[in-house]
C-alpha positions in Angstrom: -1.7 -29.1 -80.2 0.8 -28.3 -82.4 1.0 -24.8 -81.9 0.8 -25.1 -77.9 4.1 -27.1 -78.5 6.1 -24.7 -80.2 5.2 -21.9 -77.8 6.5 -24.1 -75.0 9.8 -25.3 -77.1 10.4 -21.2 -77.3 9.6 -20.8 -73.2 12.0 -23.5 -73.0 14.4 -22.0 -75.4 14.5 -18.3 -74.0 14.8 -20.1 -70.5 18.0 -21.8 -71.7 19.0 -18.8 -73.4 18.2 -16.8 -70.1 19.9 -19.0 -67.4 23.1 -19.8 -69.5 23.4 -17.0 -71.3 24.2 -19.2 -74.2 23.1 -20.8 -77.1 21.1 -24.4 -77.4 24.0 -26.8 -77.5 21.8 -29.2 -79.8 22.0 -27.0 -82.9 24.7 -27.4 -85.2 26.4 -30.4 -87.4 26.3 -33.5 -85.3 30.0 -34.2 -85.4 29.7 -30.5 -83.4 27.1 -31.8 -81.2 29.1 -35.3 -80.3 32.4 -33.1 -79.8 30.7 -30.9 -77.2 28.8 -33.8 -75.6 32.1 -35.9 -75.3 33.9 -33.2 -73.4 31.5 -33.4 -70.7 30.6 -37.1 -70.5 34.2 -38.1 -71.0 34.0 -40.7 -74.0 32.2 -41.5 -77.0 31.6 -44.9 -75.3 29.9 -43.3 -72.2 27.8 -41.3 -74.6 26.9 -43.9 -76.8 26.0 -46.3 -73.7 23.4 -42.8 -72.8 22.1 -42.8 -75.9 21.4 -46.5 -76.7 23.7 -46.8 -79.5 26.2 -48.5 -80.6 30.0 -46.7 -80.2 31.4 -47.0 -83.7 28.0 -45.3 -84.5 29.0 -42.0 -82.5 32.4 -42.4 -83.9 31.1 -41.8 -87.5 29.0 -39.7 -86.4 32.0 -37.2 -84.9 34.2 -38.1 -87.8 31.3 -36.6 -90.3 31.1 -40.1 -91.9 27.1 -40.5 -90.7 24.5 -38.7 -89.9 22.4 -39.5 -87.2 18.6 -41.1 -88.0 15.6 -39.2 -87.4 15.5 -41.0 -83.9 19.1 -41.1 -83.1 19.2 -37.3 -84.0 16.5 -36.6 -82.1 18.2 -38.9 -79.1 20.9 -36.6 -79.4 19.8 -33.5 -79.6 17.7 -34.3 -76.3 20.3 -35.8 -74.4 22.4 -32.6 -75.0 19.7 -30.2 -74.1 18.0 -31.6 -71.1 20.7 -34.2 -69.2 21.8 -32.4 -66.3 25.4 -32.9 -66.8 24.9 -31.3 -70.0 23.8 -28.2 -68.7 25.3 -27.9 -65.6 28.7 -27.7 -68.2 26.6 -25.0 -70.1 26.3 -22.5 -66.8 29.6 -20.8 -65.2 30.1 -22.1 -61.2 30.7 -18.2 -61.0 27.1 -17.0 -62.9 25.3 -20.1 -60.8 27.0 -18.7 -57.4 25.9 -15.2 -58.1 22.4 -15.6 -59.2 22.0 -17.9 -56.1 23.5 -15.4 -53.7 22.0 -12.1 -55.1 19.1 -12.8 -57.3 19.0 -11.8 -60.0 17.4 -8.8 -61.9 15.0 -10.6 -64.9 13.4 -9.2 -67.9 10.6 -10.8 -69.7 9.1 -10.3 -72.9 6.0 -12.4 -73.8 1.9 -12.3 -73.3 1.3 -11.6 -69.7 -0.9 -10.1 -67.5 -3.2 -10.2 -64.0 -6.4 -11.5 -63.4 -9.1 -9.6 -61.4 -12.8 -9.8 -61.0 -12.3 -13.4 -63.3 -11.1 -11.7 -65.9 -7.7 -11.8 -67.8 -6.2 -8.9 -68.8 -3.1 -10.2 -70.4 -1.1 -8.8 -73.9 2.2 -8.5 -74.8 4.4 -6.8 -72.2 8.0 -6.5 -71.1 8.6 -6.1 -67.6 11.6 -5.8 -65.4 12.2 -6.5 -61.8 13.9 -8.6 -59.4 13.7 -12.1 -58.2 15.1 -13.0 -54.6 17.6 -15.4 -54.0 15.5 -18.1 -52.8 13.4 -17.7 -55.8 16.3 -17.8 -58.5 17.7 -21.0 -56.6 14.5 -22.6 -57.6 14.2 -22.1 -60.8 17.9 -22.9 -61.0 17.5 -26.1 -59.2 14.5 -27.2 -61.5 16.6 -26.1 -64.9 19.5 -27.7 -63.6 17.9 -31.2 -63.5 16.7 -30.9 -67.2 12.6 -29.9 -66.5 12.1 -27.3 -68.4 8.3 -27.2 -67.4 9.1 -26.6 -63.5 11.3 -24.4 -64.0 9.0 -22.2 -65.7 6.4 -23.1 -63.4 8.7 -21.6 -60.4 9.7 -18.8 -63.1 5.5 -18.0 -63.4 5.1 -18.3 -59.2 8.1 -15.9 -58.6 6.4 -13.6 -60.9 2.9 -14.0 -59.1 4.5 -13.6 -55.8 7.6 -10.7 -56.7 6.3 -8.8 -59.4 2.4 -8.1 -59.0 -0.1 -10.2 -57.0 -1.9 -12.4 -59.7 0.4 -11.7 -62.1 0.6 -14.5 -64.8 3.1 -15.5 -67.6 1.2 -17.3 -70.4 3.0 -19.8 -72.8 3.8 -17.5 -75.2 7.0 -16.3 -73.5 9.5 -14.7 -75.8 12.6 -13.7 -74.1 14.2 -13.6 -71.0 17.3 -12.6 -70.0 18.7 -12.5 -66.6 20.3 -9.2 -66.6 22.9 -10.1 -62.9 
């Protein structure tokens, strides 16, 4: 179980990586994190009403006084990651208006393969080639309301149905990078 949740933290991390072109906002010190989250939220007391907590508790978290508990860190890191303000801030209006009008051209490293005949003939590969409009829309729909899992579940059916007919992307997905 453990393992099967790391692979899909990394799909989920080279799907941020790939649609934003940048970095997971939830790493760094969380004074960092709080400063980022404020700009988009507007307030320390709008983000400490989303995450549960008390105000004067994200203060002295920004001011480097506190760190967050396990929980609250985690609370954190989540709510920057996944809230779809959050990432919406993360994504240029100018990349999202591109990959929505052209497509985009994708390449994906990871263990993937077709199956014929009921049998998989997957291993590691990296492929190129190029997703339609109406199929980059809805993985950029899904990502953009935090799911992580649909979006990579309309990432894997754009595959099937652009790339090669049966084509699957396991768990184990490595990279991707959205190359226009």
């Amino acid at each position: 179980m453990f393992g099967r949740k790391k692979k899909e933290k990394a799909a989920a991390d080279a799907l941020f990586r790939g649609v934003s072109r940048k970095s997971d906002p939830s790493t760094g010190s969380p004074a960092d994190i709080v400063a980022n989250a404020e700009k988009v939220v507007g307030s320390k007391k709008e983000l400490a009403e989303r995450l549960g907590v008390s105000e004067r508790t994200v203060q002295r978290w920004a001011s480097g006084d506190a760190k967050p508990r396990w929980g609250n860190a985690k609370k954190l890191k989540n709510f920057v990651r996944n809230d779809p303000d959050m990432r919406r801030a993360q994504l240029s209006k100018h990349r999202e208006a591109r990959i929505r009008n052209q497509g985009s051209r994708i390449k994906v490293s990871g263990n993937m393969g077709v199956t014929a005949g009921g049998k998989k003939y997957r291993r590691h590969r990296t492929i190129e080639t190029d997703l339609s409009p109406e199929a980059m829309g809805d993985i950029m729909d899904k990502w953009l309301a935090g799911n992580d899992d649909e979006a990579l579940d309309a990432l894997r059916e754009a595959l099937g149905d652009e790339y090669v007919s049966g084509f699957e992307l396991a768990d184990a997905l490595e990279s991707l990078e959205f190359k226009r």
